[in-house]
OpenMM code with the backbone's topology and positions (N, CA, C; nanometers):
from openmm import Vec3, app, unit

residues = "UNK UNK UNK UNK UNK UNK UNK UNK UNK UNK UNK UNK UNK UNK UNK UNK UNK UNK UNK UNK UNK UNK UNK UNK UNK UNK UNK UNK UNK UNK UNK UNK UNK UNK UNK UNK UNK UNK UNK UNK UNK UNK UNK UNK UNK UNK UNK UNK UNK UNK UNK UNK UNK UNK UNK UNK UNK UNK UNK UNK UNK UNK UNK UNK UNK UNK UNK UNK UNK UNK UNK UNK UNK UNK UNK UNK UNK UNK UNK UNK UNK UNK UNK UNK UNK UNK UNK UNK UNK UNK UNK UNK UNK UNK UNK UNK UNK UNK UNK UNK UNK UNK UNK UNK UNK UNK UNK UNK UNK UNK UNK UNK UNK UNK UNK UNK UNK UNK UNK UNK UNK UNK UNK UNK UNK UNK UNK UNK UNK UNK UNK UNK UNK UNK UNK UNK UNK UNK UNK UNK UNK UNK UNK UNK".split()
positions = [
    Vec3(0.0842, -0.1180, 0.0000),
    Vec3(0.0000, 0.0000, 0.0000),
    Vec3(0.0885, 0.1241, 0.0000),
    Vec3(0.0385, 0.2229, -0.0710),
    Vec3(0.1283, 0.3597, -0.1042),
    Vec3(0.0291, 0.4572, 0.0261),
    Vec3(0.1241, 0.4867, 0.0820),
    Vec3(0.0937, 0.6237, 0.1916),
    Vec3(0.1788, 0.7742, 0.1789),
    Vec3(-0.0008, 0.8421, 0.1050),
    Vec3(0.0691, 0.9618, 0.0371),
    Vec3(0.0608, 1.0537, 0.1070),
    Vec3(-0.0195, 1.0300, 0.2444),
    Vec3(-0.0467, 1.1411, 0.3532),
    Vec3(-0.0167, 1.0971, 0.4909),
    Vec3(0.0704, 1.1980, 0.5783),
    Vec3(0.1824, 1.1469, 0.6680),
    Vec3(0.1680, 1.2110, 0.8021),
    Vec3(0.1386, 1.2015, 0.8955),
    Vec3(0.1919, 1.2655, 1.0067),
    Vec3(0.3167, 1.2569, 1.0961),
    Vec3(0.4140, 1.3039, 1.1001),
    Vec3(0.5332, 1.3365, 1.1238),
    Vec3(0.5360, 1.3375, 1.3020),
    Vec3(0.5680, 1.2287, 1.3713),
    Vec3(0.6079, 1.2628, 1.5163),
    Vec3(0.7089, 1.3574, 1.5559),
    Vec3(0.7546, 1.4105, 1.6364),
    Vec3(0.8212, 1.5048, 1.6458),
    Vec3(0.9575, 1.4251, 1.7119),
    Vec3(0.9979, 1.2923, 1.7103),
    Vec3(1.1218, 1.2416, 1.7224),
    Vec3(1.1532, 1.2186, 1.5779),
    Vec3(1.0958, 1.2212, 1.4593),
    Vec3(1.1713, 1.2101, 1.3557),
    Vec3(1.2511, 1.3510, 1.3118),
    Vec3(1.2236, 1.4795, 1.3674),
    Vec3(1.2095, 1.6160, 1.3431),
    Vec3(1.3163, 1.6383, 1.4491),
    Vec3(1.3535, 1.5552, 1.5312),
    Vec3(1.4674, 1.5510, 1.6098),
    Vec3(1.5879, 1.4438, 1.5818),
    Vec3(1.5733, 1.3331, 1.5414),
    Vec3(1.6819, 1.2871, 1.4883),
    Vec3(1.7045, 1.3224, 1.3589),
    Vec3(1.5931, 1.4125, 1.2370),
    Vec3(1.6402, 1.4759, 1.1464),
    Vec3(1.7683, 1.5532, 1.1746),
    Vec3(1.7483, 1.6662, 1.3103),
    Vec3(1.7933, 1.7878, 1.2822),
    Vec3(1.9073, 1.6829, 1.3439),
    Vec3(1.9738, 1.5967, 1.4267),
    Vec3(2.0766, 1.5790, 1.4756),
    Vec3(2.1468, 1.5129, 1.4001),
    Vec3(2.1334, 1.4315, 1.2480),
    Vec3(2.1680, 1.3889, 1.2167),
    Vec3(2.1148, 1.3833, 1.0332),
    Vec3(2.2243, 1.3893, 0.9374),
    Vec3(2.1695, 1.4067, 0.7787),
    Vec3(2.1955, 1.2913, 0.7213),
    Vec3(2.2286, 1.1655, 0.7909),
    Vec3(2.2395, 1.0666, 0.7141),
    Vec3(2.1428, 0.9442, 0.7613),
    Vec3(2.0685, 0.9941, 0.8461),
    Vec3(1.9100, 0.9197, 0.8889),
    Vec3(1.8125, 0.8701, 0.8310),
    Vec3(1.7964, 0.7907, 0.8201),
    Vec3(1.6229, 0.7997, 0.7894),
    Vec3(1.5303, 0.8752, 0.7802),
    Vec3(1.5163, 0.9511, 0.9166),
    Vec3(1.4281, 1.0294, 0.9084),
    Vec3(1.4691, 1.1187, 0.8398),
    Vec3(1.6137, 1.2155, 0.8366),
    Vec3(1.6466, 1.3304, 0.7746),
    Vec3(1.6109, 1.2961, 0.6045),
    Vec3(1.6095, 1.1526, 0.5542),
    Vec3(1.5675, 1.1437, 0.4481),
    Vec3(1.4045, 1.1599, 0.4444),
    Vec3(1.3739, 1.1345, 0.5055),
    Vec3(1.2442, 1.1423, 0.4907),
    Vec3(1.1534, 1.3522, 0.4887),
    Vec3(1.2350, 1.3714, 0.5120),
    Vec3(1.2309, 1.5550, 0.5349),
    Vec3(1.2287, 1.6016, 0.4117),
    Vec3(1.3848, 1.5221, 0.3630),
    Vec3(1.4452, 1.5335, 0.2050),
    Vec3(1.3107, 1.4963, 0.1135),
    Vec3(1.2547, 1.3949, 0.1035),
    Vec3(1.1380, 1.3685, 0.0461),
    Vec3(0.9973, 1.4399, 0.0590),
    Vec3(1.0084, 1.4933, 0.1536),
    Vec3(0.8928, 1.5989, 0.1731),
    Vec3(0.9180, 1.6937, 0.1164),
    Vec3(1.0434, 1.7699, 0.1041),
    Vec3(1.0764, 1.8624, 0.0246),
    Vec3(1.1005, 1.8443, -0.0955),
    Vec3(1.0662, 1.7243, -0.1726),
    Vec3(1.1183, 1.7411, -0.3522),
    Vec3(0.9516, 1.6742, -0.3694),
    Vec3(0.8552, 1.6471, -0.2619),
    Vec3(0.6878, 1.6846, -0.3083),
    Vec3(0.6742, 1.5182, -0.3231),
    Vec3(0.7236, 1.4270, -0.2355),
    Vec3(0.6679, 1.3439, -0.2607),
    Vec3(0.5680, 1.2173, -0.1805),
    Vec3(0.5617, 1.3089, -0.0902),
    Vec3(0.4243, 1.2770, 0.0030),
    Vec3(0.3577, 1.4131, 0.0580),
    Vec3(0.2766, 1.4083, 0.0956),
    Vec3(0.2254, 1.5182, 0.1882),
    Vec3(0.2035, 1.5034, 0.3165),
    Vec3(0.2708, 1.5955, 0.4289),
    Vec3(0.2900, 1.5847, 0.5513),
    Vec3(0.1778, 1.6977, 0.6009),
    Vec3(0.1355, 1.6512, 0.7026),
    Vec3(0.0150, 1.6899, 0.8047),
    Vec3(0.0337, 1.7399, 0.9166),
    Vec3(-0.0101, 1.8619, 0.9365),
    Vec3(0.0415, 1.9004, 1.0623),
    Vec3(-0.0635, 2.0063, 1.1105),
    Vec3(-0.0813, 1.9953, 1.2306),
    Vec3(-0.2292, 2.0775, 1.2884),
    Vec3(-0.0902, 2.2379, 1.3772),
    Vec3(-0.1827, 2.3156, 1.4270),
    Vec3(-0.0830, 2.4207, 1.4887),
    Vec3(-0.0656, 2.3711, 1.6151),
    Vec3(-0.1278, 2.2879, 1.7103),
    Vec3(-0.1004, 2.2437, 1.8312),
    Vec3(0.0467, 2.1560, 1.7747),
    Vec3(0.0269, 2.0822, 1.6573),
    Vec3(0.1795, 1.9719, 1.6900),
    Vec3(0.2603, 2.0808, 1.6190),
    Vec3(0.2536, 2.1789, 1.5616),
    Vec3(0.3240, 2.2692, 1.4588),
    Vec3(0.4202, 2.3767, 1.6197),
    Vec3(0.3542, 2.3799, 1.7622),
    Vec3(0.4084, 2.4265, 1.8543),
    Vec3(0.4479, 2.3287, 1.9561),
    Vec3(0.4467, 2.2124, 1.9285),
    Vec3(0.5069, 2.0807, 2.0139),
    Vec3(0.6622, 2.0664, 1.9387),
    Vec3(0.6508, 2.0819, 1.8243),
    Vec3(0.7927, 2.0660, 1.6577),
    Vec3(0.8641, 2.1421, 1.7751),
    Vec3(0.8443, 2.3216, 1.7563),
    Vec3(0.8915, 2.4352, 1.8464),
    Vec3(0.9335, 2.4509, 1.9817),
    Vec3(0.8624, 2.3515, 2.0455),
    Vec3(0.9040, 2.4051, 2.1550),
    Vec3(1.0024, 2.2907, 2.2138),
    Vec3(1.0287, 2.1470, 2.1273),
    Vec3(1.0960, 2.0578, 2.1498),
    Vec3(1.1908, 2.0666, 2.1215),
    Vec3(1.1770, 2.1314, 1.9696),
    Vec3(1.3610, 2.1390, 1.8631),
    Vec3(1.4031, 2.3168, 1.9472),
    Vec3(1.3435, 2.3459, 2.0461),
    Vec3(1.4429, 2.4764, 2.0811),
    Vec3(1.4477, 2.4585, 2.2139),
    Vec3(1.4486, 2.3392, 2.2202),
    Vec3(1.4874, 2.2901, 2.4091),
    Vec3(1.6259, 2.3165, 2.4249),
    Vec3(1.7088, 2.4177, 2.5324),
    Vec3(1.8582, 2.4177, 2.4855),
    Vec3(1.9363, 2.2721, 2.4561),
    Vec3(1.8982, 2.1689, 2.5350),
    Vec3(1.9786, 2.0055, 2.4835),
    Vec3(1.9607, 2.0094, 2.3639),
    Vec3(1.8411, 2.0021, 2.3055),
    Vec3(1.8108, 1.9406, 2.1502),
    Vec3(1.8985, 2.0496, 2.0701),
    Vec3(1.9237, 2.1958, 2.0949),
    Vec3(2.0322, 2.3137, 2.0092),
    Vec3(2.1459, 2.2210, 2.0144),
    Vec3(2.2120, 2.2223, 2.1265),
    Vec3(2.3142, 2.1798, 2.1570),
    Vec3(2.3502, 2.0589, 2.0525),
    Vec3(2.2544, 1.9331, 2.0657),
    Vec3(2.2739, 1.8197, 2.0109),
    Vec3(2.2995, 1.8184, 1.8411),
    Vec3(2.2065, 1.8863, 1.8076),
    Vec3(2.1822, 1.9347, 1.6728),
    Vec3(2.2700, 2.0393, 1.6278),
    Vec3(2.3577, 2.0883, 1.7395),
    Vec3(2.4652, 2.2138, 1.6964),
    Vec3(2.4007, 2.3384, 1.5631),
    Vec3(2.2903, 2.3682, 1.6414),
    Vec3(2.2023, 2.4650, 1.5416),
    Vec3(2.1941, 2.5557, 1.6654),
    Vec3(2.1451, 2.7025, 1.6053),
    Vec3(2.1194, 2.8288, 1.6707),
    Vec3(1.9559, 2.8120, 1.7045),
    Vec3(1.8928, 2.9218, 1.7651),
    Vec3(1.7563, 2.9037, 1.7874),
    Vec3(1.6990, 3.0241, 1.6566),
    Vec3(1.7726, 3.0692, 1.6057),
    Vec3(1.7700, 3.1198, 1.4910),
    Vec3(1.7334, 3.0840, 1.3689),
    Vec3(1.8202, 2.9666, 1.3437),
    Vec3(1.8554, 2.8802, 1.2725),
    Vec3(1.6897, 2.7544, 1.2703),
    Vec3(1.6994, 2.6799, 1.4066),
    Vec3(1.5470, 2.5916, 1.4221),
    Vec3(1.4292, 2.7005, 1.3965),
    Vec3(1.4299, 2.8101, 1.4227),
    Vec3(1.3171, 2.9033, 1.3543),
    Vec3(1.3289, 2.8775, 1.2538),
    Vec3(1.3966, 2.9541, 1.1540),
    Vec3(1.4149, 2.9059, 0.9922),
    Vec3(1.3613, 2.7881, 0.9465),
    Vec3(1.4361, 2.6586, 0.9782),
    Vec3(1.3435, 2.5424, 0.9503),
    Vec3(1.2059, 2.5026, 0.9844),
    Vec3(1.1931, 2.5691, 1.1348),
    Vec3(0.9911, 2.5137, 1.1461),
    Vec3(0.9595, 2.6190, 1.0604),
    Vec3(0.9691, 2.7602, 1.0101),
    Vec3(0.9012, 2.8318, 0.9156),
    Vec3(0.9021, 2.7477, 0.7686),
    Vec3(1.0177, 2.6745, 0.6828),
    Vec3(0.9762, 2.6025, 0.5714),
    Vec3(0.9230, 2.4780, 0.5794),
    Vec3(0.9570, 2.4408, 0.7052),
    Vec3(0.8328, 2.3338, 0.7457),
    Vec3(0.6991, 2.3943, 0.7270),
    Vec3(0.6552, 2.4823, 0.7667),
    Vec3(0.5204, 2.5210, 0.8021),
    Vec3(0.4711, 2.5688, 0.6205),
    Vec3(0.5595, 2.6022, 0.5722),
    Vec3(0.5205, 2.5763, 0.4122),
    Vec3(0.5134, 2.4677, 0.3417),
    Vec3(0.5514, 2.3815, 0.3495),
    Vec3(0.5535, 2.2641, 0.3293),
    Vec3(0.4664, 2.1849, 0.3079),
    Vec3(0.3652, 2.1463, 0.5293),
    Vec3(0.2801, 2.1031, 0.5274),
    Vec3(0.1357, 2.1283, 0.5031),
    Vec3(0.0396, 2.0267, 0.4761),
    Vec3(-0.1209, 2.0691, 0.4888),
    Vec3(-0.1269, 2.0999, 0.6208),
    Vec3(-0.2290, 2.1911, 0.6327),
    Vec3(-0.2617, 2.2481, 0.7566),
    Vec3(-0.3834, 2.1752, 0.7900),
    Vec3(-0.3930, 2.1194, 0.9129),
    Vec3(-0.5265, 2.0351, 0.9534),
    Vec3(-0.5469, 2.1074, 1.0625),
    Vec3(-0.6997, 2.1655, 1.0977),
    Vec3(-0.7749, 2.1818, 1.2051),
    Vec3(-0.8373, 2.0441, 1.2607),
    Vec3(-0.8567, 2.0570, 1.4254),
    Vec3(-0.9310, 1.9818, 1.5085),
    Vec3(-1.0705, 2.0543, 1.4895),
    Vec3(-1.1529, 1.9125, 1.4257),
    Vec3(-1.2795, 1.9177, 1.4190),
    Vec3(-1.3391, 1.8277, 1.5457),
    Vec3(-1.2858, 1.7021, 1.6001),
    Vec3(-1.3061, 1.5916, 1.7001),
    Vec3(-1.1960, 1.6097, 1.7719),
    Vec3(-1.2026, 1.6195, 1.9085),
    Vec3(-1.0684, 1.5845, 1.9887),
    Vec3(-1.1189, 1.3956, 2.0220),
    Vec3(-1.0217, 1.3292, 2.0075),
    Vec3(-1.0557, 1.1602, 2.0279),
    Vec3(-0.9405, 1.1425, 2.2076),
    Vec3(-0.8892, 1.2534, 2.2631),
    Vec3(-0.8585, 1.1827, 2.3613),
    Vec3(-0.9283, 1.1118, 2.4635),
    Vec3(-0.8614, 1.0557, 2.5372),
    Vec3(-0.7563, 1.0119, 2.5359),
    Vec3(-0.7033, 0.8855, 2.4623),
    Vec3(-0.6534, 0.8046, 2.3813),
    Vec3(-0.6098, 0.6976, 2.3294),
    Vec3(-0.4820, 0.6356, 2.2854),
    Vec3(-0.3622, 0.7231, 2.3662),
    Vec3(-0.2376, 0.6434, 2.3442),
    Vec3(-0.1936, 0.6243, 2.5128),
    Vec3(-0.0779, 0.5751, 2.5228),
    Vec3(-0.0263, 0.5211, 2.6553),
    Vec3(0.0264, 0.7108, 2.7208),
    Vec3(0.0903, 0.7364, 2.6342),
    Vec3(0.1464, 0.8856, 2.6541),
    Vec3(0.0592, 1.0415, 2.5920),
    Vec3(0.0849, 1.0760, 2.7169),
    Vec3(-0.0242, 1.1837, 2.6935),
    Vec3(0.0233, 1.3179, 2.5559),
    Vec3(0.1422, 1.3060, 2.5501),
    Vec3(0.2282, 1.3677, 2.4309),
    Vec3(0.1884, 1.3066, 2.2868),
    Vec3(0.1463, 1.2593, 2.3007),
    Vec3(0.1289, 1.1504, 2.1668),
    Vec3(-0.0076, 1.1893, 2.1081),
    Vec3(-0.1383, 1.2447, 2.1795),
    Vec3(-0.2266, 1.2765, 2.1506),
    Vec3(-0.2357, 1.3953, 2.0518),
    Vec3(-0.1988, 1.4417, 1.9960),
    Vec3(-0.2009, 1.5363, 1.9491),
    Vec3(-0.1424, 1.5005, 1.7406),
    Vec3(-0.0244, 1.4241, 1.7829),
    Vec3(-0.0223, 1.3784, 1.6684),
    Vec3(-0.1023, 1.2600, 1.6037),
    Vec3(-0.1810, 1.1587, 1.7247),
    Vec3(-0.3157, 1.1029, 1.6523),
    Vec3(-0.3828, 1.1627, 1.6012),
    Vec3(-0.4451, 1.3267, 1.6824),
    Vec3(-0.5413, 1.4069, 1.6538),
    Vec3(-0.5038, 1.4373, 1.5273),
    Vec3(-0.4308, 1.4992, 1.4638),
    Vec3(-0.3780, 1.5616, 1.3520),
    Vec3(-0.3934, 1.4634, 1.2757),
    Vec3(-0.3395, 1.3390, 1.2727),
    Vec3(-0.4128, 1.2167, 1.1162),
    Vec3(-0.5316, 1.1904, 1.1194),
    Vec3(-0.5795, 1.1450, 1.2275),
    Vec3(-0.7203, 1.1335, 1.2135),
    Vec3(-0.7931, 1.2898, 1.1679),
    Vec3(-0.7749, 1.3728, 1.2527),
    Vec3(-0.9113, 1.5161, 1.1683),
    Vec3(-0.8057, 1.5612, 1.0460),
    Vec3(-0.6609, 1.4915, 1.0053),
    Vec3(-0.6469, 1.5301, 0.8577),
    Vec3(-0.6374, 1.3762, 0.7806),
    Vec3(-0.6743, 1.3268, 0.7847),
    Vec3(-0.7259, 1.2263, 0.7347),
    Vec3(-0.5639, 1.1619, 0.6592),
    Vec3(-0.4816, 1.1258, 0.7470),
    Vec3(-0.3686, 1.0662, 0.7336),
    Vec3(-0.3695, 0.9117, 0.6833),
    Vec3(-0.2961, 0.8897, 0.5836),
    Vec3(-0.2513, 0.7520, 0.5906),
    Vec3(-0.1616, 0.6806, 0.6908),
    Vec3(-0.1031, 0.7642, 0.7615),
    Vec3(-0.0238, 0.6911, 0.8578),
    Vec3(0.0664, 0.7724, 0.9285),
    Vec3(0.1440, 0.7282, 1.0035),
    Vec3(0.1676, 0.8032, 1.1500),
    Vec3(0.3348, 0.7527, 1.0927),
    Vec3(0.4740, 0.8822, 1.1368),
    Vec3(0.5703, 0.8167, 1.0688),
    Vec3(0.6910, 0.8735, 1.2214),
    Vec3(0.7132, 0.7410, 1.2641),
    Vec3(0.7495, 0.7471, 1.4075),
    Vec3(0.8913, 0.6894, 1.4406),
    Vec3(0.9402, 0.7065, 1.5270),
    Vec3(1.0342, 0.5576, 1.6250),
    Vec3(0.9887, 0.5107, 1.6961),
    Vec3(0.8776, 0.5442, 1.7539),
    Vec3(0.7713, 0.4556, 1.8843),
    Vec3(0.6511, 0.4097, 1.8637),
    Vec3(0.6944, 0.3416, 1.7812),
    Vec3(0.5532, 0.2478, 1.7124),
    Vec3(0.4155, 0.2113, 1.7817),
    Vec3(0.5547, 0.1590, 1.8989),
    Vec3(0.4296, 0.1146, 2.0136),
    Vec3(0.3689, 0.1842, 2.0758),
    Vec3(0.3946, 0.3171, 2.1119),
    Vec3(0.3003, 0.3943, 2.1766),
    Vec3(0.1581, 0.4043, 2.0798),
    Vec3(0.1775, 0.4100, 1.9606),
    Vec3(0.0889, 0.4488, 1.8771),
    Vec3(-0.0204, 0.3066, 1.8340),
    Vec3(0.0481, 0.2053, 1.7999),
    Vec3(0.0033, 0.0269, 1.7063),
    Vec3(-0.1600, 0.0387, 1.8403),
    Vec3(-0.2019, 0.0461, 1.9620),
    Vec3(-0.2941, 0.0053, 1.9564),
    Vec3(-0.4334, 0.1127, 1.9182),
    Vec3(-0.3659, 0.2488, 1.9715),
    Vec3(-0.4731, 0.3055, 1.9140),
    Vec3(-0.5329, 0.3483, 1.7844),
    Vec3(-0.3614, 0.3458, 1.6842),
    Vec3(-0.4015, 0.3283, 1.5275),
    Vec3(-0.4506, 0.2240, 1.4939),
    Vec3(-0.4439, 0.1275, 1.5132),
    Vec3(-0.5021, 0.0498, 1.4749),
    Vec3(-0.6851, 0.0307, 1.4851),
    Vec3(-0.7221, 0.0536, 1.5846),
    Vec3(-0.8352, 0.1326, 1.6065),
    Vec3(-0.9014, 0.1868, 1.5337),
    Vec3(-0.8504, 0.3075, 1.4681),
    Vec3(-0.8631, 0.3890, 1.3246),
    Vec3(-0.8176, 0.3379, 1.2174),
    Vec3(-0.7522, 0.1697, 1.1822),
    Vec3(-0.7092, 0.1479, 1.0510),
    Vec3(-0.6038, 0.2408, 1.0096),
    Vec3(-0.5392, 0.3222, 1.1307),
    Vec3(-0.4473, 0.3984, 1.0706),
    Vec3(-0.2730, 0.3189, 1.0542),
    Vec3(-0.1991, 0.3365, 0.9845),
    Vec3(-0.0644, 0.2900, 0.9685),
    Vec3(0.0468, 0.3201, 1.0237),
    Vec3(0.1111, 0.2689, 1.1144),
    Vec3(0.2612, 0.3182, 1.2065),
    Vec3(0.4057, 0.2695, 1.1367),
    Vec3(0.4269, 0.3995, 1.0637),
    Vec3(0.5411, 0.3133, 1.0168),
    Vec3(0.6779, 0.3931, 1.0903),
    Vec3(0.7762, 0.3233, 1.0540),
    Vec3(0.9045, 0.3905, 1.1215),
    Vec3(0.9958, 0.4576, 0.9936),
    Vec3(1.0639, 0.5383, 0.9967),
    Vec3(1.1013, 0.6145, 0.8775),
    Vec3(1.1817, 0.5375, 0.7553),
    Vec3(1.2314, 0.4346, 0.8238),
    Vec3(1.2705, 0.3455, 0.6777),
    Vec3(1.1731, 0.2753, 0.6086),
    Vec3(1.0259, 0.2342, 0.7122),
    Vec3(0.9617, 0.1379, 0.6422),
    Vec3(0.8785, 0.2836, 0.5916),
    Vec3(0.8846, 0.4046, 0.5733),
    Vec3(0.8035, 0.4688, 0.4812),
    Vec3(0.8289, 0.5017, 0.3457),
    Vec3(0.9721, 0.5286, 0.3704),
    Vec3(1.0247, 0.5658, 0.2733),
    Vec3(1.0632, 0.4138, 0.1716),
    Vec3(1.0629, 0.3158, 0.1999),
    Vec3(1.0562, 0.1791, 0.1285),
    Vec3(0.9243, 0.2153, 0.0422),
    Vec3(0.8031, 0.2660, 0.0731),
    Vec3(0.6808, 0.2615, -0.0074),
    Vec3(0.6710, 0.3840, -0.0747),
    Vec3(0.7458, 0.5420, -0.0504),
    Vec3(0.7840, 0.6179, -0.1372),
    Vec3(0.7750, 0.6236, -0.2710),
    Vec3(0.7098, 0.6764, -0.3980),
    Vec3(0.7956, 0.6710, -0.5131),
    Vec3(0.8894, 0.6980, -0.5368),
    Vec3(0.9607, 0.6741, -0.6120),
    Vec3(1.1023, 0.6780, -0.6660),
    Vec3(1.1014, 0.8795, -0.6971),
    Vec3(1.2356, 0.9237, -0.6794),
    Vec3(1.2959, 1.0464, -0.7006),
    Vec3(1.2626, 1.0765, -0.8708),
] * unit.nanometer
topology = app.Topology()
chain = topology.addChain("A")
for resn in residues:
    res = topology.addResidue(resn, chain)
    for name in ("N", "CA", "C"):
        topology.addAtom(name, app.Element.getBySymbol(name[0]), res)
């Protein structure tokens, strides 16, 4: 199955920025040459923000807070913008996690694109929604 609509956890948006030879940082790369569409509501669009400008995560990522501005702004061009029409909490183990269910489900996501599968596998599943981890997304990708 091809999953052309994505919601982005905010640990892939952190081992992006710490690292360019990732998975996930590929998977960023692919959002930017248009070949899925990533989903993002303004509640997780200020979870991105306020995580990637934690001073550890600067530090780790050896970026300015200057600099992580810059990127959540072409992020924020990037993605579809989804409003909460239903809040469905509560339904994951972690209360952080709610927000990026919310965002696939009221934007009508194909799948959730994570490192913590498991927080997510029982309540997506629930919704028929898809947990993949950033290599198994980009495996179903089209080609460049």
């Amino acid at each position: 199955m091809k999953y052309n609509r994505a919601v982005l956890d905010t640990n892939i948006l952190v081992a992006a920025s710490r690292s360019r030879n990732g998975a996930s940082h590929a998977v960023l790369r692919a959002l930017r040459e248009g070949r899925f569409t990533a989903l993002a509501s303004v509640p997780l669009m200020l979870e991105y923000e306020a995580l990637l400008h934690r001073p550890e995560q600067l530090a780790a990522a050896n970026r300015t807070a200057a600099a992580t501005t810059a990127f959540l702004d072409a992020l924020a061009v990037l993605v579809e913008p989804v409003t909460f029409f239903y809040l469905w909490r509560p339904q994951t183990r972690d209360p952080g996690d709610e927000m990026v269910l919310e965002t696939a489900l009221n934007g009508c996501a194909d799948c959730i694109v994570t490192h913590n599968g498991a927080d997510f596998h029982p309540a997506a599943a629930r919704f028929r929604l898809a947990v993949l981890t950033p290599a198994e997304f980009l495996q179903q990708l089209p080609e460049e």
